[in-house]
PAPA-398055 format. One line per field, with one value per residue: residue in one letter; x, y, z of N, C-alpha, C in turn. Coordinates in steps of 0.001 Angstrom, whole numbers, padded with zeros to 6 digits. Example, Ala and Ser with C-alpha at 12.3 -4.5 7.8 and 13.67 -1.06 7.14 Angstrom:
2
aa = (A:S)
n_px = (013190:012850)
n_py = (-005690:-002250)
n_pz = (007800:007080)
ca_px = (012300:013670)
ca_py = (-004500:-001060)
ca_pz = (007800:007140)
c_px = (013200:012900)
c_py = (-003300:000030)
c_pz = (007800:007870)
This chain:
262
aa = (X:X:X:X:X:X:X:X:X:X:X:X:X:X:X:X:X:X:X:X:X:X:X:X:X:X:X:X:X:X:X:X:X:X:X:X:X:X:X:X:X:X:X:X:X:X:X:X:X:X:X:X:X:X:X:X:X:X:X:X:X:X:X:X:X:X:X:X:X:X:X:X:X:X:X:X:X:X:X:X:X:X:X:X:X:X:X:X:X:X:X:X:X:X:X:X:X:X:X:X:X:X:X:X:X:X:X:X:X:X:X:X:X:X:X:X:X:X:X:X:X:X:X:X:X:X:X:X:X:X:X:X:X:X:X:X:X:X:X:X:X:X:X:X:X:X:X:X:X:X:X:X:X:X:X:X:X:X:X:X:X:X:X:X:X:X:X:X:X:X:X:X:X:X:X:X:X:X:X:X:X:X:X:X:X:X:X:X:X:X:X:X:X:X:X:X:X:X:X:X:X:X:X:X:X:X:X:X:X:X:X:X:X:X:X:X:X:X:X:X:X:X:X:X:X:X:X:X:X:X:X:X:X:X:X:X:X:X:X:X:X:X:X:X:X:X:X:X:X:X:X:X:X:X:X:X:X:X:X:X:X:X)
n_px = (-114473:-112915:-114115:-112397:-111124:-112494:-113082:-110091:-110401:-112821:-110886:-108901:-109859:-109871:-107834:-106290:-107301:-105336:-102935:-103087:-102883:-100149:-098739:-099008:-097508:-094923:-094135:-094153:-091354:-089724:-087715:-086114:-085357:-086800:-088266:-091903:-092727:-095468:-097635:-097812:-099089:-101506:-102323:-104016:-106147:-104672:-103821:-101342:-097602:-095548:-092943:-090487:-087350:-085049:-083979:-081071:-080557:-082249:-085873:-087073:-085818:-083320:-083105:-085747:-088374:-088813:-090875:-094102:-095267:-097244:-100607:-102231:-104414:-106271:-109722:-111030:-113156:-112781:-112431:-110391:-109543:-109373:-109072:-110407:-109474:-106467:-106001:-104870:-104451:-106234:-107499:-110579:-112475:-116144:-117786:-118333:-120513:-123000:-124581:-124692:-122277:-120457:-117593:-114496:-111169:-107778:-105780:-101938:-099628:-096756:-093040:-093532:-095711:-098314:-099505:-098358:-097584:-100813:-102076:-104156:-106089:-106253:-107277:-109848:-110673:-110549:-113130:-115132:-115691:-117179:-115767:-115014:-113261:-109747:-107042:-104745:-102156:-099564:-096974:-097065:-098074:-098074:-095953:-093123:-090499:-089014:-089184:-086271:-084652:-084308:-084434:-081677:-080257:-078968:-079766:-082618:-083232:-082421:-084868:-087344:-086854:-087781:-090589:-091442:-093287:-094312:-094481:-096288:-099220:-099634:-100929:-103009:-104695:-106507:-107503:-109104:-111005:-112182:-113366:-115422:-116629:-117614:-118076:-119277:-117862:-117317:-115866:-111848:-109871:-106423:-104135:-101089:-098208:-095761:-093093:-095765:-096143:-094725:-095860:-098466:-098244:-097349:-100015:-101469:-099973:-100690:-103403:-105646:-106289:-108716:-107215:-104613:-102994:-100262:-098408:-096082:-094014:-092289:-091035:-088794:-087921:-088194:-085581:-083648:-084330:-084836:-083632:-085437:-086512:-087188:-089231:-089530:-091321:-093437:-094233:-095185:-097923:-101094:-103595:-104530:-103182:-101999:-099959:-098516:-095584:-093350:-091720:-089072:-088391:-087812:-086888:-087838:-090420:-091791:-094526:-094115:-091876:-089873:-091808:-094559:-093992:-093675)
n_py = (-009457:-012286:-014978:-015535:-013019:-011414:-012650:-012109:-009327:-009156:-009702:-008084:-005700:-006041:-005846:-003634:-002035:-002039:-001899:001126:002074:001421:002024:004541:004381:003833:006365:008047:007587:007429:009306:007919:005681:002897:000157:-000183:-003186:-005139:-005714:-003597:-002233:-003019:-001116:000919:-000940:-001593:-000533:000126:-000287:-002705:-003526:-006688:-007921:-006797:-008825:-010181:-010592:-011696:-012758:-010760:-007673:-005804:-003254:-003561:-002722:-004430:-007372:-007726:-007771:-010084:-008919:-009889:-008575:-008367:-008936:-011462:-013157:-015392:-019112:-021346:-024377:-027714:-030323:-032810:-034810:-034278:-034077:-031183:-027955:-024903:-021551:-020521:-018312:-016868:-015585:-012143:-010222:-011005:-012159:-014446:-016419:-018032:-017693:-017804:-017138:-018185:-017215:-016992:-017225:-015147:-015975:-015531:-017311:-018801:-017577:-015497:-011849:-009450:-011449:-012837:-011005:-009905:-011698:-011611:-008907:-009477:-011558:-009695:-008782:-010122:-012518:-016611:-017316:-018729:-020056:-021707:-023739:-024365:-024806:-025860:-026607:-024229:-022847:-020922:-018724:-016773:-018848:-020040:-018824:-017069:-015829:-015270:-017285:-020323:-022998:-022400:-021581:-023895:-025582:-024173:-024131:-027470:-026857:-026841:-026464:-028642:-029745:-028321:-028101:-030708:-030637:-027994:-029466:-030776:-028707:-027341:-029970:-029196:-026572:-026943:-028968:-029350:-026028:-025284:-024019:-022555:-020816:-020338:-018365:-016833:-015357:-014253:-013759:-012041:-015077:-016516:-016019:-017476:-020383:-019423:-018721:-021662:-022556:-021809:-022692:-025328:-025262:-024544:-022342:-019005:-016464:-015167:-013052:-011265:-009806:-007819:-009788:-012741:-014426:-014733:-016561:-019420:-019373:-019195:-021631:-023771:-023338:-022548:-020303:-016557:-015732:-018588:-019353:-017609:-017657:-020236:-019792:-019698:-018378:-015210:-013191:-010829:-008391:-006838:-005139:-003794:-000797:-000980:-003461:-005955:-004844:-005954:-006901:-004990:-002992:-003114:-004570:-007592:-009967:-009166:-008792:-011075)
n_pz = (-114416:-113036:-110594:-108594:-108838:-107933:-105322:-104321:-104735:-102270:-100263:-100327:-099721:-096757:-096054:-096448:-095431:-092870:-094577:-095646:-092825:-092296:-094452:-093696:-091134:-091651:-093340:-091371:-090328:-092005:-092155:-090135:-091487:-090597:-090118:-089585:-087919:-089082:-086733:-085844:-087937:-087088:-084648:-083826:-082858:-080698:-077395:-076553:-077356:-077071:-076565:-077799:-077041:-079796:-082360:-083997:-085757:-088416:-090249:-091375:-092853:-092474:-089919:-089041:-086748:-083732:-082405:-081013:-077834:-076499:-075304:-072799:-071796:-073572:-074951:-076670:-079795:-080644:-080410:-079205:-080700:-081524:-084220:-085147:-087074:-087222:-085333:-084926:-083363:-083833:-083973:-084168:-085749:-085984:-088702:-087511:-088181:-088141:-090653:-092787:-094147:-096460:-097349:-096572:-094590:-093967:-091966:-091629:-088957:-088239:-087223:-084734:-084025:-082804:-080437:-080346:-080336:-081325:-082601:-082436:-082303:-084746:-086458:-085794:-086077:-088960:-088733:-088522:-090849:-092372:-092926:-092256:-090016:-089655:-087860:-087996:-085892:-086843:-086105:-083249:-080254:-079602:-079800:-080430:-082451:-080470:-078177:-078661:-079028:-080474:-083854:-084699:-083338:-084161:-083591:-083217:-085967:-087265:-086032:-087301:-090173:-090203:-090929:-093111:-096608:-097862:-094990:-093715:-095458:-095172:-092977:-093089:-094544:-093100:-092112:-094434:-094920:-092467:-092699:-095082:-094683:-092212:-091337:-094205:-095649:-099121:-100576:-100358:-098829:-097890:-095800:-095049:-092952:-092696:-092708:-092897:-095097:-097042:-096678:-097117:-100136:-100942:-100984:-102767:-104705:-105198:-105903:-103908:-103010:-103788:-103669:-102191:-099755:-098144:-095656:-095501:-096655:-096144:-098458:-099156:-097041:-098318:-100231:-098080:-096863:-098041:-100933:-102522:-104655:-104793:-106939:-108227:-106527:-106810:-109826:-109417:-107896:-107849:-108435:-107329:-106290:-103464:-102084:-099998:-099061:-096938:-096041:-096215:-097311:-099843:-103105:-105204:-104108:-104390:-106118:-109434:-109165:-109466:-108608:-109005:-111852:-112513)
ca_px = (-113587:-113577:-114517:-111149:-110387:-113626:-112279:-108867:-111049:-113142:-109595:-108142:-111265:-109998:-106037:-105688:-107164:-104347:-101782:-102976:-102114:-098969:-097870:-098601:-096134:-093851:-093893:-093726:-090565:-089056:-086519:-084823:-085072:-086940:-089886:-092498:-093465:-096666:-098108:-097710:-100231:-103061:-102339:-105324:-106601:-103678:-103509:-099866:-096815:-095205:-091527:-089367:-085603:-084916:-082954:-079635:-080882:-083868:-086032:-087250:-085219:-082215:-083765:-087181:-088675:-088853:-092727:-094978:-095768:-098893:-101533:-102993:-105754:-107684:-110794:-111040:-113974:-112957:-111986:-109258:-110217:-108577:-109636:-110185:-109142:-105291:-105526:-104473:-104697:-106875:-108114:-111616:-113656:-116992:-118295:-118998:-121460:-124176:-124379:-124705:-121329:-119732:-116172:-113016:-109534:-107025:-104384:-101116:-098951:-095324:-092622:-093914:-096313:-100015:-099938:-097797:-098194:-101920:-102448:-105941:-107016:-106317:-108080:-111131:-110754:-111391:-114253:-115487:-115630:-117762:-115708:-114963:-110983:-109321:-105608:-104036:-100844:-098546:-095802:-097664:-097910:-098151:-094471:-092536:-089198:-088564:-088980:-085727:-083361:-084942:-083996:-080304:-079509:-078431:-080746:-083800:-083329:-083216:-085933:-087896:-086893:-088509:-092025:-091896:-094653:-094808:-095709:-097974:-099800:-100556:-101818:-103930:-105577:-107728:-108087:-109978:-112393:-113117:-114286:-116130:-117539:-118353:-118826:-120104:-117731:-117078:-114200:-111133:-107931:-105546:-103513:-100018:-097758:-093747:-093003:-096773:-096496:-094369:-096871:-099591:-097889:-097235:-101079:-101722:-099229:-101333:-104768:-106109:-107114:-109498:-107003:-103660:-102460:-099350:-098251:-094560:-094199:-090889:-090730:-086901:-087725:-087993:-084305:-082927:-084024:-085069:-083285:-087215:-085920:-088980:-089514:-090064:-092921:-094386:-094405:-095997:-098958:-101980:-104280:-104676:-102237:-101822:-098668:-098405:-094266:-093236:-091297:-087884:-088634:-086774:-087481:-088560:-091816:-092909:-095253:-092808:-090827:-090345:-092697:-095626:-094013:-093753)
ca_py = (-009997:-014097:-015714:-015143:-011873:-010533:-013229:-011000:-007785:-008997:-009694:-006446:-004385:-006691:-006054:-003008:-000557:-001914:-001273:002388:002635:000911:003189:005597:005171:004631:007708:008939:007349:007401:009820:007114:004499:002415:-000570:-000715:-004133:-005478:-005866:-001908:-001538:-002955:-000295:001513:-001339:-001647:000879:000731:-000893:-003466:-004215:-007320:-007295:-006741:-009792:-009451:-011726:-011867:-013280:-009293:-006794:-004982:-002016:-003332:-003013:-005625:-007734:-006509:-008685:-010417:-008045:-010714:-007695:-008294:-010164:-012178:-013355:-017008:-020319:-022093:-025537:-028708:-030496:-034370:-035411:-034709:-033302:-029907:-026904:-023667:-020509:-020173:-017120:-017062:-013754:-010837:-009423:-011752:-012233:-016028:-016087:-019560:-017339:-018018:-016578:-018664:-016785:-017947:-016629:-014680:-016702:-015480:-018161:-018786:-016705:-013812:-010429:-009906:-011831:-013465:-009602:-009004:-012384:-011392:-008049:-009949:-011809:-008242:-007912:-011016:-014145:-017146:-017157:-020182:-019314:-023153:-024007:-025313:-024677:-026511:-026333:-022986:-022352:-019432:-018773:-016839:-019952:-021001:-018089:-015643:-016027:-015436:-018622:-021574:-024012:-021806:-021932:-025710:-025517:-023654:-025416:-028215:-026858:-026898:-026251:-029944:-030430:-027815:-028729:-032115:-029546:-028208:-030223:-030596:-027362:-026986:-030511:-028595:-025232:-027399:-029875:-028925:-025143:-024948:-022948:-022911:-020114:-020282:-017787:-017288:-014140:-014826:-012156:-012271:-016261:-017318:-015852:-018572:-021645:-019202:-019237:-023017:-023331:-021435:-023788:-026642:-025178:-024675:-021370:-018269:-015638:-015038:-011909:-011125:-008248:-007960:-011221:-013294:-015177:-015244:-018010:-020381:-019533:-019299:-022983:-025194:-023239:-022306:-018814:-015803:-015829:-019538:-019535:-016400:-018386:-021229:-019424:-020061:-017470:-013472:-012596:-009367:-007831:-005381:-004995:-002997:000317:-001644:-004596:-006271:-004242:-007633:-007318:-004081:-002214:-002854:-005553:-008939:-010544:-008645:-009059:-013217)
ca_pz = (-113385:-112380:-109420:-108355:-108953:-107091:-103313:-104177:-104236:-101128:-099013:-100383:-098429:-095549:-095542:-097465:-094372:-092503:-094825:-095172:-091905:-092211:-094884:-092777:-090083:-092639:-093806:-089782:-089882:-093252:-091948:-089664:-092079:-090057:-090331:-088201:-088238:-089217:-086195:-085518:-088787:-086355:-083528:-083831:-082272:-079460:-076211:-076067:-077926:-075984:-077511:-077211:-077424:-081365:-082874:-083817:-087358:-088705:-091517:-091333:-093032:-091633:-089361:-088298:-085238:-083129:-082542:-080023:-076616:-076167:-075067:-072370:-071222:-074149:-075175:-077944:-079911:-080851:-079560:-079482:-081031:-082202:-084840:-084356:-088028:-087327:-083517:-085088:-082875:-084423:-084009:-085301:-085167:-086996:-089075:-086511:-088491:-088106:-091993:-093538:-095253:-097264:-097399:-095154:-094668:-093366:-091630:-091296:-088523:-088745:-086712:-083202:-083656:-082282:-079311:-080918:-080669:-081222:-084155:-082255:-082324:-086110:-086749:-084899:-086915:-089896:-088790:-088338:-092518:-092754:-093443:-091028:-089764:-089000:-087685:-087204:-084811:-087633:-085369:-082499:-078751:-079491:-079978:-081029:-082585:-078992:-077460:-079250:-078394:-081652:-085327:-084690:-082893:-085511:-083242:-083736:-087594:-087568:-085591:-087956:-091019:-090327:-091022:-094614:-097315:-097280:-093471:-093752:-096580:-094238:-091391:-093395:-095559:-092259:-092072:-095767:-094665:-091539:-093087:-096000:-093992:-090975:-091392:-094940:-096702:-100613:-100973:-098986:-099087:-097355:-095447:-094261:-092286:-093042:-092577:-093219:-097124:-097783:-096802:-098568:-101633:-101028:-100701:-103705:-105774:-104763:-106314:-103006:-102480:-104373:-103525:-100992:-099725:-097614:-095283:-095326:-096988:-096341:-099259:-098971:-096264:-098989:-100678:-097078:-096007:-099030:-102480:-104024:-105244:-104835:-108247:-108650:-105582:-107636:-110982:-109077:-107332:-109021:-107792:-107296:-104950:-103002:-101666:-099249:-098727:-096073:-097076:-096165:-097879:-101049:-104043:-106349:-103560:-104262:-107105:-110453:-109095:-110328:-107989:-110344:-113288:-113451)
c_px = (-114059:-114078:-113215:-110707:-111623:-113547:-111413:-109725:-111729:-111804:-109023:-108941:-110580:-108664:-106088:-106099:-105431:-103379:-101734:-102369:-100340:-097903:-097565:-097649:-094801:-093319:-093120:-092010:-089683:-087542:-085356:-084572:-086003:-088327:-090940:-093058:-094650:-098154:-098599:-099016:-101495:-102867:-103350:-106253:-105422:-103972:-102211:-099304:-095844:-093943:-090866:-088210:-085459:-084075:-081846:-079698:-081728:-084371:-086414:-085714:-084079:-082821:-085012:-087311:-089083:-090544:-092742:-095337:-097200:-099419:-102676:-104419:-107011:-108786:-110730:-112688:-114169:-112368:-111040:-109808:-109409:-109581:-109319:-109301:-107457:-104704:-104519:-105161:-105220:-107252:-109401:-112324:-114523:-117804:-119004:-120224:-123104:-125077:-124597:-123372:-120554:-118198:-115357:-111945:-108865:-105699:-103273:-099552:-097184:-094297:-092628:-095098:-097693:-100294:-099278:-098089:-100209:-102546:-103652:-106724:-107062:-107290:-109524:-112031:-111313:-112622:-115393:-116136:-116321:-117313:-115307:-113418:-111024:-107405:-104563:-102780:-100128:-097299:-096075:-097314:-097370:-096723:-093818:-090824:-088800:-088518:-087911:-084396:-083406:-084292:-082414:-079992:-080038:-079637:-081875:-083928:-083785:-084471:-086903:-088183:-087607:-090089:-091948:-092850:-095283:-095621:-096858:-098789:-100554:-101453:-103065:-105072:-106910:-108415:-109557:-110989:-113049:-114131:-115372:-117643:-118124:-119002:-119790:-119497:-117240:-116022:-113559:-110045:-107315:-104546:-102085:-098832:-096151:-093619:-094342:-097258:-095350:-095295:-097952:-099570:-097846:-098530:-101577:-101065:-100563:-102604:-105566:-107221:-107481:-108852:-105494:-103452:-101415:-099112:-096685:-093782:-092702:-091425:-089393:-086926:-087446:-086135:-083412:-082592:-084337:-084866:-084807:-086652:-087818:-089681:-090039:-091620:-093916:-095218:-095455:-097720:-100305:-103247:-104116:-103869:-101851:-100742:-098728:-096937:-094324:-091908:-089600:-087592:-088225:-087356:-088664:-089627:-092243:-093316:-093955:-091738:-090958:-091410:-094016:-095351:-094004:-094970)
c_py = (-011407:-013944:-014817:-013848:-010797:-011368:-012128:-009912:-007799:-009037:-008988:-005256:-004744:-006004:-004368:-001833:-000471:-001535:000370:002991:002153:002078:004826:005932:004668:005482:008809:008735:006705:008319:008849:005740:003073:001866:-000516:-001853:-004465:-005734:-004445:-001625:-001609:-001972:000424:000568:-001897:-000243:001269:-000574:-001326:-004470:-005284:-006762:-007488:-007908:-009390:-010024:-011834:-012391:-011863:-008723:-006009:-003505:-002235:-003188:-004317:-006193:-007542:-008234:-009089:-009601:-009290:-010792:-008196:-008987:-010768:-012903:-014805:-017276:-020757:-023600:-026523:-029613:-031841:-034937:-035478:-033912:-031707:-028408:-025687:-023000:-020128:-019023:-016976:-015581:-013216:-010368:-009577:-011913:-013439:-015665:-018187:-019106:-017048:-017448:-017454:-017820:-017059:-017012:-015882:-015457:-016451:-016269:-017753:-017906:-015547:-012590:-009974:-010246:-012434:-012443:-009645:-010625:-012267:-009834:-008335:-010189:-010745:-008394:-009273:-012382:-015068:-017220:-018465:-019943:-020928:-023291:-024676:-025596:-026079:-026169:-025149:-022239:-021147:-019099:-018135:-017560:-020369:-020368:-016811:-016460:-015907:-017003:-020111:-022450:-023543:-021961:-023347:-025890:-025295:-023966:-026402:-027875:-025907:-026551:-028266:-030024:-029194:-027694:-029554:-031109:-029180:-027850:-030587:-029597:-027042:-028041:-029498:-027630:-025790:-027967:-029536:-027137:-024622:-024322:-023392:-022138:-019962:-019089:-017276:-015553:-014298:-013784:-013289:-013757:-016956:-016920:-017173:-019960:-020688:-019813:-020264:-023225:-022868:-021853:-024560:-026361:-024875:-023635:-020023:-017394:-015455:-013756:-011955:-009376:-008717:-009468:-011640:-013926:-016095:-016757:-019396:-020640:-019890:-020999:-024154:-024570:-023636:-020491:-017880:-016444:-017180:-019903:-018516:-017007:-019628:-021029:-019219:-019503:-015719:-013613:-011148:-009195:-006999:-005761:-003638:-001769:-000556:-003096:-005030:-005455:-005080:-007390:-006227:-003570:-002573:-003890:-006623:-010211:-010548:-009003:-010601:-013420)
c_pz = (-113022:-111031:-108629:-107640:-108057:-105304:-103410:-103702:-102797:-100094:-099315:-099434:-097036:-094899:-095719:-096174:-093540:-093085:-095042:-093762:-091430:-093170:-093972:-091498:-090652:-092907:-092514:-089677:-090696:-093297:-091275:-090384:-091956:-090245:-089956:-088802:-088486:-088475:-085712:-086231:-088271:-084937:-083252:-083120:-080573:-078929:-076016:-076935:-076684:-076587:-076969:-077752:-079191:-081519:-083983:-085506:-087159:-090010:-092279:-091941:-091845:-090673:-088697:-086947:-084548:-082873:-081106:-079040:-076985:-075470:-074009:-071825:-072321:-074710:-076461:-077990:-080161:-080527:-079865:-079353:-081685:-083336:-084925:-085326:-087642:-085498:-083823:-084314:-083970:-083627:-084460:-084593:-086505:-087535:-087746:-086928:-088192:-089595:-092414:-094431:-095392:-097304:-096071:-095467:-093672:-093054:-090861:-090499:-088762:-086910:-084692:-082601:-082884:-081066:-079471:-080657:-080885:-082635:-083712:-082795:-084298:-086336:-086436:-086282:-088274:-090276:-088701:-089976:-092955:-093387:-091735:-091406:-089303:-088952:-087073:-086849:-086046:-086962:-084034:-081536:-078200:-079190:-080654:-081652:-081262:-077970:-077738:-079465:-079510:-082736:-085263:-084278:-084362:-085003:-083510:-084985:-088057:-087005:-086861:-089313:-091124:-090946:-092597:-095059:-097426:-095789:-093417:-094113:-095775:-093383:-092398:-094357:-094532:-091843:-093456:-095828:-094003:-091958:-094246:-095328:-092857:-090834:-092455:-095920:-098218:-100896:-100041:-099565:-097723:-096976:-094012:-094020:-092078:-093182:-093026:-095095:-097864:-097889:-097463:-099302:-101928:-101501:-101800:-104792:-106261:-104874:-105060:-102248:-103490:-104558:-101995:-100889:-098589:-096969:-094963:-095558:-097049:-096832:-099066:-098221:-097382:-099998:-099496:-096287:-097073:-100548:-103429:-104071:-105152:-106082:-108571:-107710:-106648:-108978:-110862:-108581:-108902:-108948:-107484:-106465:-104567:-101953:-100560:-098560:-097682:-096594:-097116:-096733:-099191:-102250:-104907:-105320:-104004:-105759:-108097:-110372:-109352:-109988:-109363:-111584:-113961:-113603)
């Protein structure tokens, strides 16, 4: 196995509990058809599920459940930090374990943005499994598609649009000095939830990273706002990549589908 293919195997140990438990309430709830979003798969670390109003359009599948409130009770282990080179807002949290580690995961939020649901917690979770997280504001000023009336409204879309694999590419490229230069590290990859598997994959075009993985990965975003078809991001990625589709999720993502097979 390469270099490569043994980052993939370490960020499969990382993701892959959660999606056990993701399949698992799948399965709870395979009779009504129904998703539970991605954020559900970290519940084991939530006390209670805390629903907004479901959107009426989504970049999500027909049936999901709607994303989970901020959880404002709970502690978090890292800072919220900007980074001087392009004044880019982050997330960093540094291995839990107390370990010496050179390996990072960059994870790249799903369109509820930097203060989302508890995407600080699952980042923290990481740093748990011995790499350093870095979770950066691409959106900025900590914005949210519910800031913008949800994914149904036309203005929210344009909104959203804008933040291309281009502009986030610029973002960060300060992101990959920072973790070099200033913390030390030598392998980076990358773990991006519904909307953040498309800038993955971007970042895995662009030689960038050891390994990506995705939990309920909108791809589609890229046919929906800039005509890059799945298949051609798939073809482009230049690195191990790991899947985890949600049971309602396009066939082409899962085990057998054409994602795997390009």
């Amino acid at each position: 196995m390469n270099l490569d293919g043994v980052y993939l195997r370490m960020l499969s140990t990382t993701v892959l509990p959660f999606q056990h438990a993701w399949r698992g309430q799948q399965r709870m709830f395979a009779a009504s058809r129904h998703y539970v979003g991605y954020q559900c798969a970290f519940s084991r670390f939530c006390f209670a599920r805390k629903l907004r109003a479901s959107m009426s359009s989504s970049c999500c599948p027909a049936g999901s459940w709607p994303a989970l409130t901020v959880d404002t009770e709970r502690a978090v282990c890292g800072k919220v930090q900007t980074l001087p080179s392009n004044n880019l807002t982050v997330y960093y949290v540094p291995p839990q374990n107390s370990v010496a580690s050179t390996n990072a995961i960059i994870v790249i939020y799903d369109v509820y943005g930097f203060k989302g649901g508890r995407i600080k917690s699952v980042c923290d979770q990481i740093a748990c499994a011995g790499f350093h997280v870095v979770m950066p504001d691409l959106y900025g000023e900590e914005a949210s598609i519910a800031d913008k009336g949800g994914f149904a409204n036309p203005d929210a879309q344009e909104w959203l649009k804008q933040f291309s694999n281009d502009d986030s590419s610029k973002k960060l490229d300060s992101v990959y000095s920072y973790l070099k230069d200033t913390v030390g590290v030598t392998s980076i990859g990358a773990l991006g939830f519904c909307w953040g598997a498309y800038p993955a994959f971007g970042e895995s075009a662009r030689w960038k990273l050891r390994a990506v993985a995705s939990c309920h990965p909108s791809l589609k975003i890229g046919e929906m706002f800039y005509d890059h078809s799945v298949i051609e991001q798939a073809k482009a990625a230049k690195c191990p990549a790991l899947l985890c589709p949600a049971g309602n999720d396009p066939e082409n993502l899962k085990a057998g589908g054409d994602v795997q097979k390009t």
